[in-house]
N, CA, C and O of each residue as an XYZ file, in Angstrom:
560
protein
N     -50.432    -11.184    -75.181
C     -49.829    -10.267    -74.239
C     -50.835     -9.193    -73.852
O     -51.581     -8.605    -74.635
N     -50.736     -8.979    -72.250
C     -51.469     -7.347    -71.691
C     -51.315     -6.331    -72.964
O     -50.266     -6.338    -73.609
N     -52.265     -5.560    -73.263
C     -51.854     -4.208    -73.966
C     -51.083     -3.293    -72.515
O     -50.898     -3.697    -71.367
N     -50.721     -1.785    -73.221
C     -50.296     -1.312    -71.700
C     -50.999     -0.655    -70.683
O     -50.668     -0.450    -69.515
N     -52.254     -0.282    -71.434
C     -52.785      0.489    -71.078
C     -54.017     -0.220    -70.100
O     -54.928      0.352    -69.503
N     -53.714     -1.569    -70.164
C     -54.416     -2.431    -69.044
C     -53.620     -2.876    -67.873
O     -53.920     -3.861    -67.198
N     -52.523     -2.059    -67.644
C     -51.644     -2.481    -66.716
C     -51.804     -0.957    -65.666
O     -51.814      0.235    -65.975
N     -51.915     -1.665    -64.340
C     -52.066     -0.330    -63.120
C     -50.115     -0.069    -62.939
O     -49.163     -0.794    -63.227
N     -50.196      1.039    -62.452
C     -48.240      1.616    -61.781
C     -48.844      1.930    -60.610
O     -49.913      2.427    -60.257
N     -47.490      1.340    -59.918
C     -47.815      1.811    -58.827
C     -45.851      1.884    -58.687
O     -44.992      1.237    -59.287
N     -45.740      3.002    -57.594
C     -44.319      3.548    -57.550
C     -43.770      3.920    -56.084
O     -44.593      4.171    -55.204
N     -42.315      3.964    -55.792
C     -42.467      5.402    -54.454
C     -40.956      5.922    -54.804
O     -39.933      5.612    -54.194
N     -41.080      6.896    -56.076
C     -40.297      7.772    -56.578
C     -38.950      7.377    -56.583
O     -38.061      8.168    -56.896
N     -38.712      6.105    -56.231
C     -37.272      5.541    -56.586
C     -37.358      4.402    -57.778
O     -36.495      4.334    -58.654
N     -38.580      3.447    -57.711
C     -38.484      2.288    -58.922
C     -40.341      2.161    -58.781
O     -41.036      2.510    -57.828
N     -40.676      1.679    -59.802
C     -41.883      0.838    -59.947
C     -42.747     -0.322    -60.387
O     -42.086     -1.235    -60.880
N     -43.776     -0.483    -60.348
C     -44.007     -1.920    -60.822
C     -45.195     -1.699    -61.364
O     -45.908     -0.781    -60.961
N     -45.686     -2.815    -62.707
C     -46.671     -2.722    -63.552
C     -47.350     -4.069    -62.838
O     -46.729     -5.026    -62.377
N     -49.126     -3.836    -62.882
C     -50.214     -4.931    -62.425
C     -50.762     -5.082    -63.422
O     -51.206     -4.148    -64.090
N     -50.858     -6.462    -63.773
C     -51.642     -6.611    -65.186
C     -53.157     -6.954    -64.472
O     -53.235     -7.240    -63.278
N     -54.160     -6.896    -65.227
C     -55.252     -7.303    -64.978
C     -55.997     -8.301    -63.976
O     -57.152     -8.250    -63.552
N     -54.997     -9.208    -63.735
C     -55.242    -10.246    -62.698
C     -54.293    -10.296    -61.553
O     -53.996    -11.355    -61.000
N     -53.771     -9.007    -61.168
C     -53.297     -8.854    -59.730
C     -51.612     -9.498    -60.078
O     -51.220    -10.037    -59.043
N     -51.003     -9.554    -60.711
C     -49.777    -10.170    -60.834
C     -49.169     -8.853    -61.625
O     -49.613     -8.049    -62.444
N     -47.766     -9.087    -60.858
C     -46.494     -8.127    -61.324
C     -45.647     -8.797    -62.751
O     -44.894     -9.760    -62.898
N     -46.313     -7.541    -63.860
C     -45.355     -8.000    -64.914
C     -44.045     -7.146    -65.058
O     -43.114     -7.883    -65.382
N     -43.740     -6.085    -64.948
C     -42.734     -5.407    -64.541
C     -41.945     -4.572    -63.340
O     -42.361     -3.488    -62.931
N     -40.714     -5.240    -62.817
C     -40.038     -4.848    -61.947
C     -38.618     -4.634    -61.957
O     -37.853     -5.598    -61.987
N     -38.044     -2.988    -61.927
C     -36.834     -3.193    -61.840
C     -36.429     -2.467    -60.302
O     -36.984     -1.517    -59.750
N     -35.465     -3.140    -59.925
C     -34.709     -2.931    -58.101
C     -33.396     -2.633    -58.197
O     -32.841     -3.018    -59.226
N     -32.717     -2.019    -57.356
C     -33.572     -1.081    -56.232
C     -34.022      0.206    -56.939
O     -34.465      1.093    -56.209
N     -33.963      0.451    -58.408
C     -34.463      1.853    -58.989
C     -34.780      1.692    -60.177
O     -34.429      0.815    -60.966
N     -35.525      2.641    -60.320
C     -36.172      3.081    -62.104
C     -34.949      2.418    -62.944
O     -35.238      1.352    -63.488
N     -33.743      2.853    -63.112
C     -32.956      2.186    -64.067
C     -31.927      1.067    -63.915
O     -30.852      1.172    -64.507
N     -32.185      0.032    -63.177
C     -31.824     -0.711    -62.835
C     -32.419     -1.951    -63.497
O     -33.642     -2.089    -63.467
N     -31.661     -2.852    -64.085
C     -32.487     -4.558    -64.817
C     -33.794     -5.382    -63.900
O     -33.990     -5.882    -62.792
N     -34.413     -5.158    -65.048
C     -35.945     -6.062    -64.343
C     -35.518     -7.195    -63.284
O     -34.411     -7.732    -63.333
N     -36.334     -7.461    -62.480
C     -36.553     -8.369    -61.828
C     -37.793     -9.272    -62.430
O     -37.522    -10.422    -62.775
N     -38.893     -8.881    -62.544
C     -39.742     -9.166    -63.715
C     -40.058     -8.849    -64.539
O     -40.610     -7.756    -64.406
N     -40.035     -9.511    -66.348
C     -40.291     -8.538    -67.362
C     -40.876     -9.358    -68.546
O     -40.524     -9.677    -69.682
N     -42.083     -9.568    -67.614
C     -43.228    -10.622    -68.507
C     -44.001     -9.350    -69.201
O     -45.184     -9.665    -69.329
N     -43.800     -8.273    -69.602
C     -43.997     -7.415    -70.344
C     -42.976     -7.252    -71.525
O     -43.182     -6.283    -72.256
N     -42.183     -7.846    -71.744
C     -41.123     -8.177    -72.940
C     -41.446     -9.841    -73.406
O     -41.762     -9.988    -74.586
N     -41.397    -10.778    -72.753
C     -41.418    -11.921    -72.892
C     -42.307    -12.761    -71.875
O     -42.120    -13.087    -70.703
N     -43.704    -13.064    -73.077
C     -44.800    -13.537    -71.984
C     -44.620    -14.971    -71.129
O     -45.222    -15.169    -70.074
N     -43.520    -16.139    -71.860
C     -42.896    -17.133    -71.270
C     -41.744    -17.038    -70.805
O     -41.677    -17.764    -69.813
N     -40.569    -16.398    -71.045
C     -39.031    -16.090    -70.227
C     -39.086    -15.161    -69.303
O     -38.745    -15.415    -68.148
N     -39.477    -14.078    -69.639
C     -39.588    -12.895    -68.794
C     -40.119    -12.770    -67.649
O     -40.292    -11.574    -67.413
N     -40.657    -13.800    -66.356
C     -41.080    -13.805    -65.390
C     -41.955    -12.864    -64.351
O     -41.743    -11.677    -64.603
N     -42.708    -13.017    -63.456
C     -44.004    -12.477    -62.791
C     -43.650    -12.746    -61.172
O     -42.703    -13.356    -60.676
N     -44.930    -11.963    -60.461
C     -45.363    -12.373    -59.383
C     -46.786    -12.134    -59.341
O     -47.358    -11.051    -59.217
N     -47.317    -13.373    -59.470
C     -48.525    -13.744    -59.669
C     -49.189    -14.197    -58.350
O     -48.570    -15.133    -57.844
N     -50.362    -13.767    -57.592
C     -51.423    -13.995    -56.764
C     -52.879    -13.995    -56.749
O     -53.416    -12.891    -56.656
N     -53.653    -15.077    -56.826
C     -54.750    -14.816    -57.141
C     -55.212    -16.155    -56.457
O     -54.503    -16.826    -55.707
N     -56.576    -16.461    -56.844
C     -57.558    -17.820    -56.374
C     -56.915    -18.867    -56.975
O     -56.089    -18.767    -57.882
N     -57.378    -20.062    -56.362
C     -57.066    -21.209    -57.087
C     -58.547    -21.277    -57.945
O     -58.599    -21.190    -59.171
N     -59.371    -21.398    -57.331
C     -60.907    -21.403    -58.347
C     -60.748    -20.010    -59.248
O     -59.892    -19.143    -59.071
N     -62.131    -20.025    -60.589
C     -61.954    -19.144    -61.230
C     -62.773    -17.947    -60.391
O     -63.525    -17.826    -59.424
N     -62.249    -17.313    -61.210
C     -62.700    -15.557    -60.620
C     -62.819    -14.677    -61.151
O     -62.225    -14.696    -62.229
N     -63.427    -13.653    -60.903
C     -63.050    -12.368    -61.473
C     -62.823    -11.299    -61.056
O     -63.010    -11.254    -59.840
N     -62.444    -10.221    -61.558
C     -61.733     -9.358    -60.950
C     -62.174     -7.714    -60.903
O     -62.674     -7.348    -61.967
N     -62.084     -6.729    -59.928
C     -62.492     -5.345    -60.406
C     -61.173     -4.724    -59.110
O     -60.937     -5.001    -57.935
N     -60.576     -3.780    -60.137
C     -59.620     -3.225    -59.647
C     -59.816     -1.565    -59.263
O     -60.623     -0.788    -59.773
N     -59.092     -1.364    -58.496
C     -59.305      0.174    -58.511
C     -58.346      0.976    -57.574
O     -58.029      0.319    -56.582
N     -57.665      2.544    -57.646
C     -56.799      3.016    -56.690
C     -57.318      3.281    -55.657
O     -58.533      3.468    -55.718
N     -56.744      3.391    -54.498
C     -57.418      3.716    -52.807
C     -57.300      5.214    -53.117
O     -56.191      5.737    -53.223
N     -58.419      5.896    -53.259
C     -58.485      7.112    -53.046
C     -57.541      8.114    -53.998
O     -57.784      7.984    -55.198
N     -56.755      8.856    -53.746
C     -55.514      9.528    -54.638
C     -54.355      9.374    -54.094
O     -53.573     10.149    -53.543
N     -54.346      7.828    -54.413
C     -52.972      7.555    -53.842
C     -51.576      6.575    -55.186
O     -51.825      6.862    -56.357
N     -50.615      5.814    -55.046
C     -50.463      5.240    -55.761
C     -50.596      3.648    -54.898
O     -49.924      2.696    -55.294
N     -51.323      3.549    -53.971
C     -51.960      2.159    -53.774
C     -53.375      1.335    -54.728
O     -54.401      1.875    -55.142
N     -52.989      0.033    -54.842
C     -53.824     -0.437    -56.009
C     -54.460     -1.469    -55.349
O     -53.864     -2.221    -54.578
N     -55.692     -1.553    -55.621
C     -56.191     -2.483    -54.968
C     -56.945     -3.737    -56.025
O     -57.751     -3.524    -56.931
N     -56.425     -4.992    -55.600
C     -57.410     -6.180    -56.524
C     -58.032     -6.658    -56.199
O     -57.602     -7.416    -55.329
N     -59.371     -6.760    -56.429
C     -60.706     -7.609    -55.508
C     -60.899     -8.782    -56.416
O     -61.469     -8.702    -57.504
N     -60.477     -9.693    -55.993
C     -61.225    -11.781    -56.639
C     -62.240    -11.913    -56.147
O     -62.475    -11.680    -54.961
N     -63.003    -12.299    -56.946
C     -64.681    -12.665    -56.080
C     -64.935    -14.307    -56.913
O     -65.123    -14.486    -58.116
N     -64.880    -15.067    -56.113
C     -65.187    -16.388    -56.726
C     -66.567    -16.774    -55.959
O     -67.118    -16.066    -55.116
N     -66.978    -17.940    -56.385
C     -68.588    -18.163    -56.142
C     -68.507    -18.596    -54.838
O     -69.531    -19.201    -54.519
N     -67.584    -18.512    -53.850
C     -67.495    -18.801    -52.428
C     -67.290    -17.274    -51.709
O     -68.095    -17.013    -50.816
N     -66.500    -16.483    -51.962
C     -66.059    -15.242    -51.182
C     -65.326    -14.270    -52.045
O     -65.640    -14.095    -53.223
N     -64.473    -13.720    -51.533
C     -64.003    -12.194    -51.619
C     -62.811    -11.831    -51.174
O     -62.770    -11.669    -49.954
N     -61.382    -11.564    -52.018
C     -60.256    -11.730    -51.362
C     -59.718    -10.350    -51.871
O     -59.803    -10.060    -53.065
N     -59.178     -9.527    -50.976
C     -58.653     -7.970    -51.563
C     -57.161     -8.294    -51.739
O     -56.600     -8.962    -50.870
N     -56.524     -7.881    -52.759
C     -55.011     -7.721    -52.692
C     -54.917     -6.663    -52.742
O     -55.797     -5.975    -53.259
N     -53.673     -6.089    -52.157
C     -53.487     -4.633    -51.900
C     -51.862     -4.447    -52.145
O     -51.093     -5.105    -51.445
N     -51.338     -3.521    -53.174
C     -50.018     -3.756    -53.730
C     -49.394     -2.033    -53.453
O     -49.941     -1.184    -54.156
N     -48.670     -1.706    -52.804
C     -47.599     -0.573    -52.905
C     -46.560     -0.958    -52.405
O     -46.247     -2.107    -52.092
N     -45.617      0.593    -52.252
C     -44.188      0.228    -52.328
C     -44.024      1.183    -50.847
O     -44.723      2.062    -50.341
N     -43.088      0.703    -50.564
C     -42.871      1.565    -49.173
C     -42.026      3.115    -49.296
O     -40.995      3.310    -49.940
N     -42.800      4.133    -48.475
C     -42.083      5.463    -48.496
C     -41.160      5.601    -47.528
O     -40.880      4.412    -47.685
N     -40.522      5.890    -46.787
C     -39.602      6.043    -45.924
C     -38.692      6.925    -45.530
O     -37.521      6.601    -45.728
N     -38.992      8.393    -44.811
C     -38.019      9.317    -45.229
C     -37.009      8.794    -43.490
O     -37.284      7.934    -42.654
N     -35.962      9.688    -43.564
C     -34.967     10.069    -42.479
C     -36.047     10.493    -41.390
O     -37.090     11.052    -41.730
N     -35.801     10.254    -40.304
C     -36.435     11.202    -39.709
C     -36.212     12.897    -38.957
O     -36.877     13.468    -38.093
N     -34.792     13.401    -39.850
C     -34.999     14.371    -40.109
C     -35.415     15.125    -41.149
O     -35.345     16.348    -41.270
N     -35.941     14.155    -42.042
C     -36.867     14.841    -43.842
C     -37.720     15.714    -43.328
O     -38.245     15.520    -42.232
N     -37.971     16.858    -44.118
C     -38.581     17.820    -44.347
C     -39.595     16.863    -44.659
O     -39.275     15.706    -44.934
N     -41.382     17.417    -44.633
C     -42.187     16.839    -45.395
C     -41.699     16.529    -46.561
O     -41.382     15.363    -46.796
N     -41.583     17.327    -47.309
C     -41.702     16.931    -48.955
C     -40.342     16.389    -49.623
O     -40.364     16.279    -50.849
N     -39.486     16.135    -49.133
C     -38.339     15.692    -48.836
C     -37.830     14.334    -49.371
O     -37.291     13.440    -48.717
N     -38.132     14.360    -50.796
C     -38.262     13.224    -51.553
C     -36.531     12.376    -51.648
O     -36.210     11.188    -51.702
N     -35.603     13.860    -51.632
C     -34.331     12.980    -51.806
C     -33.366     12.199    -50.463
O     -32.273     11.633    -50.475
N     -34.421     12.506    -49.292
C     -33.576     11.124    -48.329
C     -34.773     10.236    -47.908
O     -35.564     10.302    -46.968
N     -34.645      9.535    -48.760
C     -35.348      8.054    -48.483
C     -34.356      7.102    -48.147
O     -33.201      7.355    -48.489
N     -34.544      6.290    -47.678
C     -34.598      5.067    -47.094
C     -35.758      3.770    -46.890
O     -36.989      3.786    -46.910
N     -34.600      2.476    -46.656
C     -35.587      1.336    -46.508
C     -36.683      1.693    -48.297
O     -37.904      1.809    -48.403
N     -35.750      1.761    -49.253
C     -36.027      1.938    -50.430
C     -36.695      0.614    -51.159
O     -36.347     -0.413    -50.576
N     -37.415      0.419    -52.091
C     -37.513     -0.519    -53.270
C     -38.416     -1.813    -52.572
O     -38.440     -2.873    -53.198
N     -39.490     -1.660    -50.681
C     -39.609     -2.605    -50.269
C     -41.379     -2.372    -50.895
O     -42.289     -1.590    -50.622
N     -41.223     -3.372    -51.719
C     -42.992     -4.019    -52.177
C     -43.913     -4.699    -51.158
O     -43.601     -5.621    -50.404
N     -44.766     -4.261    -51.235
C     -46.183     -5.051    -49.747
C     -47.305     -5.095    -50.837
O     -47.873     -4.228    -51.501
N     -47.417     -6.832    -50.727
C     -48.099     -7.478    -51.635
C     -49.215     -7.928    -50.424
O     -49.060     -9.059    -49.964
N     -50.431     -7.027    -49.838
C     -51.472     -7.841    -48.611
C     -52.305     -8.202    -49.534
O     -52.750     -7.683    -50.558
N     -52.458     -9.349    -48.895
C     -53.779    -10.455    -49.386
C     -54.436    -10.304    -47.754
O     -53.854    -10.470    -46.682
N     -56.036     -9.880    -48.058
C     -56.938    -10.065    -47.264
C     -58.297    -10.472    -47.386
O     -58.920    -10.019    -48.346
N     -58.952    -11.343    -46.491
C     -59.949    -12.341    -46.820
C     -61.535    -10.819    -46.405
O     -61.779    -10.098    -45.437
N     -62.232    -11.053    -47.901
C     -63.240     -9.787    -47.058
C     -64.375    -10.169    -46.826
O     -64.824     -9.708    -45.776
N     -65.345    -11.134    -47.628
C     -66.389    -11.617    -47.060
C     -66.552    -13.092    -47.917
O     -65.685    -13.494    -48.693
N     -68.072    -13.961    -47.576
C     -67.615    -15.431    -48.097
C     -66.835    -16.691    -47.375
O     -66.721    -16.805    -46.155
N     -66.533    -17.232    -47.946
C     -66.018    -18.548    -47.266
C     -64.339    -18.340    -47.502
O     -63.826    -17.843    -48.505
N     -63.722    -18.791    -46.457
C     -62.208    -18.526    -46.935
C     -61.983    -19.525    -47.982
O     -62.618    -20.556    -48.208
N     -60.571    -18.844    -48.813
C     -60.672    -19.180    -50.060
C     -58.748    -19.898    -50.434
O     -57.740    -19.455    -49.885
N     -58.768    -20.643    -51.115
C     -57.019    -20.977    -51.301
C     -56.270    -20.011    -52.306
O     -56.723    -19.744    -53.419
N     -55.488    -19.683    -51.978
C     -54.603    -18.844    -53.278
C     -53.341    -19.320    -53.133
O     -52.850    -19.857    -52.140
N     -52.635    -18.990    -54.639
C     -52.011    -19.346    -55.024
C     -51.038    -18.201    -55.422
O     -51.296    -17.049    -55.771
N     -49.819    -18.854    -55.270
C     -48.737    -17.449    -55.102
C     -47.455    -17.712    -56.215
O     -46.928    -18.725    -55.755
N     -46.722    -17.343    -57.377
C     -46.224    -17.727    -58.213
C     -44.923    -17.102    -58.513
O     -44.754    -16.848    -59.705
N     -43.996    -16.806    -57.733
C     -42.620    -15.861    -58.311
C     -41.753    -16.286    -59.146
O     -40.855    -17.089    -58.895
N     -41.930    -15.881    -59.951
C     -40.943    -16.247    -60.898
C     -39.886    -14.952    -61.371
O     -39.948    -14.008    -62.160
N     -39.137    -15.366    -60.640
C     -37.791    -13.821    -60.532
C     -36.953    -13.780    -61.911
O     -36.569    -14.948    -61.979
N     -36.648    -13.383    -62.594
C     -35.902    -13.272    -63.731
C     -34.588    -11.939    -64.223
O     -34.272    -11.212    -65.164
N     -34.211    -12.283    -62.891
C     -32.810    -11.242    -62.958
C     -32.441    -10.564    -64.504
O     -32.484    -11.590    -65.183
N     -32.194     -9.750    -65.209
C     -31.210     -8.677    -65.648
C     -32.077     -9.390    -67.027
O     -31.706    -10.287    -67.783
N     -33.026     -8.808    -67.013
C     -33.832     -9.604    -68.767
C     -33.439    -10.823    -69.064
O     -32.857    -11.290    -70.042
N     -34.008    -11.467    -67.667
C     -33.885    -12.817    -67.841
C     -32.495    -13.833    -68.364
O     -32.473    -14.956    -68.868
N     -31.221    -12.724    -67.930
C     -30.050    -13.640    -68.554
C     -29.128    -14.266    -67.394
O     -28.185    -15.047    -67.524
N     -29.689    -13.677    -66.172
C     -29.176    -14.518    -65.036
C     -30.134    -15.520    -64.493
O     -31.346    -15.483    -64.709
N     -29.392    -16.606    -63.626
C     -30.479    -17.311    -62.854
C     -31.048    -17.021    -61.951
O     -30.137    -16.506    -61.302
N     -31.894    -16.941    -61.359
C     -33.001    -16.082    -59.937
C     -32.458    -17.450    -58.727
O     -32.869    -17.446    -57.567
């Protein structure tokens, strides 16, 4: 299993999600912080389910945040090219919110998982959801 402290958060003050090392979601709960995982391959590395994206060839990986934000970015570099994944959650106020106006959101809990090709030969990836409703005791 990930330790935790190799896992990126990324959030938008209603729920969040944990990135393990290779660009895949091991923890998700929807539509909020206390609400039952959707993925919780951070409890159970075979039941507990993911959303996994990465190369089909091997690769490796260097991660890092965009600036001071809670966007995360995953770079695959295999011996052909260069593929960025780019993982946050959507903010969304009213459009009468005050700037800072954290308690009317809307269009809440929506994840943007971009995969983009950056230099190299285009490359195949592979995409893996494995949904695991309420700690894995419902069916997805």
């Amino acid at each position: 299993m990930t330790p935790i402290k190799d896992y990126a958060l990324i959030g938008n003050c209603e729920t969040a999600a944990l990135i393990n090392p290779n660009g895949g979601i091991d923890w998700l709960c929807l539509p909020a912080f206390d609400a039952a995982p959707v993925f919780c391959r951070l409890l159970d590395d075979e039941k507990g389910g993911d959303f996994a994206i990465h190369p089909v060839e091997p690769f490796e990986v260097t991660r890092q945040y965009v600036d001071d934000s809670a966007i995360f970015e995953t770079r695959f570099s295999t011996k052909t090219g260069v593929v960025r994944l780019t993982d946050f959650f959507v903010i969304a106020r009213k459009k009468n919110a005050r700037f800072y106006d954290f308690t009317s959101l809307h269009e809440t809990s929506k994840l943007v998982r971009l995969v983009e090709w950056e230099s190299g030969a285009p490359m195949e990836m592979e995409m893996k959801v494995r949904a695991r409703p309420d700690y894995a005791r419902k069916p997805a």
